[in-house]
N, C-alpha and C positions, 0 to 999 in steps of 0.2 A: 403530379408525379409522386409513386410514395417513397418514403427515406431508402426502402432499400436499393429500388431502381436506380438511383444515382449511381450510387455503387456498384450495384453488377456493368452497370454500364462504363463504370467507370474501367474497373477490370478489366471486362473486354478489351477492349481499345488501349489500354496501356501494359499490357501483361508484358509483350516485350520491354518495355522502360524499366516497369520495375524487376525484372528479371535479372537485366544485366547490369545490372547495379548493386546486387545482392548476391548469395552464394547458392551451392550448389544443395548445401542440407537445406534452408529454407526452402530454395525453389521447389525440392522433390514432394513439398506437401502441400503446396501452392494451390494445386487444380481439386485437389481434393477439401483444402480447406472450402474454395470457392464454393464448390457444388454444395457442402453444409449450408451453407451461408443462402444460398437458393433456395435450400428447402426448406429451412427454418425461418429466415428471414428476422426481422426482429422480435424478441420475446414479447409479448402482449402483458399485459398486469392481469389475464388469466393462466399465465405462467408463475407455479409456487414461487421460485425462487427470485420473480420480478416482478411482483404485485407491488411493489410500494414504490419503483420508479419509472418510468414510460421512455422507453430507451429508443423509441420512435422518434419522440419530441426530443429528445437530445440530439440525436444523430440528421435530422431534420434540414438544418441549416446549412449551405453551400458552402464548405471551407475548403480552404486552397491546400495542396499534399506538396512536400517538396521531390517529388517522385524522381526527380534527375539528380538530387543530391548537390544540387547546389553548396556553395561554402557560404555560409550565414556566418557575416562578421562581426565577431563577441570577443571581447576577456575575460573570463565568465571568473579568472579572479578579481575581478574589477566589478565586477556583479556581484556575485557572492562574496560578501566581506563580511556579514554580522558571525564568524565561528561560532565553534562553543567555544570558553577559554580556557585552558589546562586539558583540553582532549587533542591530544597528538593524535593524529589520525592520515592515512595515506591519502591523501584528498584526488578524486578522480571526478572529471565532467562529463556528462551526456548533454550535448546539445540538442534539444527536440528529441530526435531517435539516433543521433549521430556519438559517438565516441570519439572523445574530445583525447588526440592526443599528439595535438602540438607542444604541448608544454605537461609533463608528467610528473607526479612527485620524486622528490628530492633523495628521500628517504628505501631503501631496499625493500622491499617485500622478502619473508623467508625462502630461501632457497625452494622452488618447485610452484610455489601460490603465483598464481598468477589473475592479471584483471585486465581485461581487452576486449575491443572491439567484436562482439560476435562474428561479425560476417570474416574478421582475420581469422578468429579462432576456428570456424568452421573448415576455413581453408589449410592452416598450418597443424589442427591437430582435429580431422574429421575423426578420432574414434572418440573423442570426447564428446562432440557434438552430433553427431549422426546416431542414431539408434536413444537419442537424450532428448533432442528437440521437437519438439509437438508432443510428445508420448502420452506426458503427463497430463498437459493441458489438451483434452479430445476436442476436435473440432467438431464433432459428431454428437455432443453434446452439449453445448454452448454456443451461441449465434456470435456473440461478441468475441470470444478465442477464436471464432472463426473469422470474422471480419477482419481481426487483428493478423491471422495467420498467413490470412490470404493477400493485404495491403506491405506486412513488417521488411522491412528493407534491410535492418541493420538492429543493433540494443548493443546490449552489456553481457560480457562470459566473466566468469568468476570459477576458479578452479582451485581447490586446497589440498592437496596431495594427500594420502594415505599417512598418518601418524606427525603431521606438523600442526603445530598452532602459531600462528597468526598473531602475536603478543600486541603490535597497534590493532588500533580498530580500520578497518577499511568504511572511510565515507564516499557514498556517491552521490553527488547533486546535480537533478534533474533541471534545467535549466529549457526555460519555453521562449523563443527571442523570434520575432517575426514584424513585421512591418505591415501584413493582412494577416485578416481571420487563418487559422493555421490548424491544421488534424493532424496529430502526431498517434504514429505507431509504433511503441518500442514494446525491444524482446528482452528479456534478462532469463540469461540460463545459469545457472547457481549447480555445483559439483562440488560438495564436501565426501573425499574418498573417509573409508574408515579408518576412526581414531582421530581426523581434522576435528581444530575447531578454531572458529572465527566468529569475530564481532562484526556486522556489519550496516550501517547507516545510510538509512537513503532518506534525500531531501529533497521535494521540489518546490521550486520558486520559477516566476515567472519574472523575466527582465523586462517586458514591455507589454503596455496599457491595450492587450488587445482580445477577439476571441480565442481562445485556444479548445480545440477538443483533444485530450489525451488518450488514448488506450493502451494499454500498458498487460501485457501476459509474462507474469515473471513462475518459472521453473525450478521447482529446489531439491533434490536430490540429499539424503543425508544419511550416511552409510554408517553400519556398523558403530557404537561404540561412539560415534563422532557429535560433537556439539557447536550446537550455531544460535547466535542472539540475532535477530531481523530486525531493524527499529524505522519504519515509515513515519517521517513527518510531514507532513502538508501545509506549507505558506505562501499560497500562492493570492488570487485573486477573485475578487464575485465576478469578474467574466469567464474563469475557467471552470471548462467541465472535465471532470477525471473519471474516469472509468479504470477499472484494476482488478484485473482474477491471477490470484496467487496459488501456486499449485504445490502441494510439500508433503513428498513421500517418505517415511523414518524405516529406516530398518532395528534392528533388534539393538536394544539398549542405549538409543541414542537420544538426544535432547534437544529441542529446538524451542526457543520461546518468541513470540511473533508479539510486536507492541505498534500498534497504528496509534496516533496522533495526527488531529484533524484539529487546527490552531488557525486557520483563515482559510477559504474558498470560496466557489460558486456551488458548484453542484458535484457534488462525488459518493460517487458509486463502486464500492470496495468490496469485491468477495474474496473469501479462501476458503479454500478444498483442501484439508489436511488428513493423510492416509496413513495409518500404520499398518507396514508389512512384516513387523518383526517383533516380538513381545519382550516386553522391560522398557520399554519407548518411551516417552514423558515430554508434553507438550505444555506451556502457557501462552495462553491466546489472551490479548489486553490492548484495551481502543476506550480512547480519549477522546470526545468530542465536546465542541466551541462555538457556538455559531448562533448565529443573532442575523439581524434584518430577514433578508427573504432567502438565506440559505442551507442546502438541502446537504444532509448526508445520509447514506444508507450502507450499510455494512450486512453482512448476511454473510453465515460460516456453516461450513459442512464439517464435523471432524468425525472420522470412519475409523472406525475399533474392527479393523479386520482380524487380529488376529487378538489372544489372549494377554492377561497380563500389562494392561499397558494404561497411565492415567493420563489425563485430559484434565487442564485446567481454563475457562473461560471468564474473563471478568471485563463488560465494556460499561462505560459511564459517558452521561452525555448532558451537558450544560445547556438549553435551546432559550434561547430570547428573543424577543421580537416577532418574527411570523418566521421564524425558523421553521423547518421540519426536520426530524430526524425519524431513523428506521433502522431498526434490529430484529433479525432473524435468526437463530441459531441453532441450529439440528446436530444431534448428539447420536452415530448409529452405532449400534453396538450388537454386531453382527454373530449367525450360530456359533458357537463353540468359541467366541469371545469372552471365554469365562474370568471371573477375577480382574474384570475392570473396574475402575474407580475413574466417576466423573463430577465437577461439581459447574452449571453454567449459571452463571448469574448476570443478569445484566439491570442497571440503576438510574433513572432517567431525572431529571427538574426540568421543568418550562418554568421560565421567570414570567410568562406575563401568557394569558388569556389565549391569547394568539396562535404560541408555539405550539407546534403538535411533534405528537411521539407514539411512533409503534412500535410494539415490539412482540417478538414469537419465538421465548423458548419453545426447543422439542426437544423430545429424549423416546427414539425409536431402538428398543430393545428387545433381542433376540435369544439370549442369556438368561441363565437364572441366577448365577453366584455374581453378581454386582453389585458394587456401590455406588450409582449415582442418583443428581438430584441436579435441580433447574428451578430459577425463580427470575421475578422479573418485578420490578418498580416503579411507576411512574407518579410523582407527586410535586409538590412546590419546598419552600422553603419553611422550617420551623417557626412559627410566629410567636411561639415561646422562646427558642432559644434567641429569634430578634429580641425581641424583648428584654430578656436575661441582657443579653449585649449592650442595648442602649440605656438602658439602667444603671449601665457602670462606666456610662461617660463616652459609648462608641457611637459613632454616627448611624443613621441607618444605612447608606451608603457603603460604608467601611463595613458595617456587622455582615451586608451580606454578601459582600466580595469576600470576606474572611469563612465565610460559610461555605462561597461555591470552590474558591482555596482546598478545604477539609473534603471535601466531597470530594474532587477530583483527585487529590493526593496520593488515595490510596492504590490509584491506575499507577500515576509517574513511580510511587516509591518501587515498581516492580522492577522498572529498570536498574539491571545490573549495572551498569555505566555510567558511574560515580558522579563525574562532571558531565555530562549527558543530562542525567537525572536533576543536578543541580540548576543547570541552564534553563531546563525543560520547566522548574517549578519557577524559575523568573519569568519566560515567557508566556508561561499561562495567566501570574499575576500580571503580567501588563495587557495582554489580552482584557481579563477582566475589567482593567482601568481604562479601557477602549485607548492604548495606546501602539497595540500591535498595529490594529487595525489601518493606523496611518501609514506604517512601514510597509504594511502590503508582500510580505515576504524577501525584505532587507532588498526590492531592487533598487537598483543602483545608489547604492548605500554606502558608507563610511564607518572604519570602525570606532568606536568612542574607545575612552582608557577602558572602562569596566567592562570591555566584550558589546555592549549595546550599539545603537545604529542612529541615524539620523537622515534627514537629508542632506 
């Protein structure tokens, strides 16, 4: 049977299930996602943009969907307890693909922002979400938004009104809890009107020791004028695979900076599609990777200079040990009459041992004459001179070169805006390095210590 036959077959025979379980904006792009998904089927690694993962072999394996919406019984504050400490934040749960909202934060959101269950929000305010969902994300070009599009039952709406900011930070944690092998499909639809601006966190972890397939199509809308901080962090587990296509269109003069952190997993598979339609635009795009034994990450970014005027900034760094793999693709388009862009993509790699592999492929496709961009790319080990310098003055070799992969990745964390965010994120990394994340496995079912830290 191939991976994708499961699938159509599956559809088939359950379209009514998952139909009425979901809304009426989903459902409208439902047949039409399918029929993509038919004709494309899964991307092959003779496809540009998935040459360095086999989305066949992930998708492959029999997992169970909870297609009736079952109630999966969690606390998921009782799961999720390692916080950050001093980041006040409106804490909101996604269980699987479900929006967790038994128990809601405490705290107000500003007058108008709102954060809800898609499939309500579709219902209670379809002009927000109708003519918004799918748009971004074409099923018509992508097998995987299409698969997503076609199966998505429920995600996350996020709405910021026209000239409010958002002064906490809005966290969401993705939470994977299941008793079998488990495929989750969540939507996340993101509306900053113009003049919004929000901070916003997302985190996933996994509560239980099992398979998980995630697919994940988040939507971000960013109008006018308005500014948004996206911060992904990844603690989950080497049985999880993630998959995740971010879609984020700016209009004129707005700001968005996108920061992935990739700090424990199995196998994840990360793109974003970033579009300018409005000039004065300005994006930073910045991804942290960590990953040792036999785990895989792959990131690959489109950012499209439609229109004039508008800068792009890219910076991803990647630590690989052990028979890791890692993979970077970054394509820079800089479209006719996109004149007066300014781009810089850089991306900087170490494998610590023999083993680890690392790809990677700046691009810079320019259609322009008056620009300033530039693209580079690094793949090498560790200074055996600056060891050396180090253990010369009393440092271990150990210490000198955790202290090194420390410097190296710092320059990604110090991007973030998010003071205690940024503070948390550079202790997490050092314990990462000191193989003690690795035992926490993404804080499940965890305890908080005085310092913020976690234990069993």
């Amino acid at each position: 049977m191939s991976s994708e036959k499961q699938y159509i077959d599956l559809f088939e025979a359950s379209k009514a299930l998952i139909c009425s379980h979901s809304a009426a904006a989903l459902n409208a792009v439902r047949d039409q996602a399918f029929d993509d998904f038919k004709r494309q089927g899964f991307p092959s690694r003779k496809v540009e943009r998935y040459k360095y993962t086999d989305m066949a072999e992930l998708f492959a394996p029999d997992y169970g969907l909870n297609l009736s919406r079952l109630d999966i019984p969690v606390d998921p504050y009782s799961v999720f307890s390692c916080d950050v400490p001093n980041l006040s934040t409106s804490l909101y749960f996604v269980v699987n693909d479900t929006f967790y909202k038994k128990v809601l934060p405490k705290a107000s959101l500003p007058e108008g922002v709102e954060v809800m269950s898609l499939r309500e929000a579709a219902e209670v305010h379809p002009e927000l979400v109708e003519g918004r969902y799918a748009q971004l994300a074409k099923t018509s070009d992508d097998a995987i938004t299409a698969l997503n599009t076609m199966l998505a039952q429920d995600g996350l709406f996020i709405h910021v009104p026209k000239g409010v900011k958002a002064e906490r930070a809005i966290q969401v944690v993705n939470i994977l809890r299941a008793d079998v092998d488990l495929m989750v499909n969540r939507r996340v639809l993101i509306v900053m009107d113009e003049g919004a601006e929000a901070q916003l966190l997302f985190c996933d972890d996994s509560a239980d020791d099992r398979n998980f397939l995630s697919t994940q199509v988040i939507e971000v809308y960013v109008g006018e004028n308005a500014s948004l901080d996206l911060y992904c962090l990844e603690e989950t587990h080497e049985k999880n695979t993630r998959v995740s296509n971010v879609y984020v269109e700016q209009q004129a003069n707005s700001r968005v900076s996108h920061d992935v952190i990739t700090l424990h997993n199995g196998t994840t598979r990360n793109m974003l599609n970033l579009t300018f339609k409005g000039e004065g635009a300005e994006c930073w795009c910045n991804g942290c990777v960590i990953a040792d034994k036999g785990q895989r990450v792959d990131n690959n970014t489109l950012i499209d200079h439609q229109v004039g005027h508008c800068d792009s900034h890219e910076l991803y760094k990647y630590v690989l040990d052990g028979h890791a793999v890692g993979a970077f693709a970054g394509r820079v388009l800089v479209r006719h009459g996109a004149q007066k862009t300014t781009s810089q993509e850089t991306n900087q790699n170490l494998c610590m041992t023999k083993a680890a592999r690392m790809y990677t492929q700046p691009m810079l496709e320019i259609y322009a004459d008056d620009v300033k961009c530039a693209h580079g790319s690094t793949v090498g080990q560790l200074n055996d001179a600056a060891l050396f310098y180090m253990q010369q003055r009393g440092v271990d070799q150990h210490e000198a070169k955790m202290l090194l992969e420390l410097a190296f990745v710092g320059e990604v964390i110090d991007q973030i805006k998010l003071e205690p965010l940024r503070d948390r994120l550079h202790q997490l990394v050092e314990k990462r390095f000191r193989g003690e994340l690795g035992r926490c496995q993404g804080c499940r079912l965890t305890r908080p210590l005085a310092d913020g830290g976690c234990k069993r």
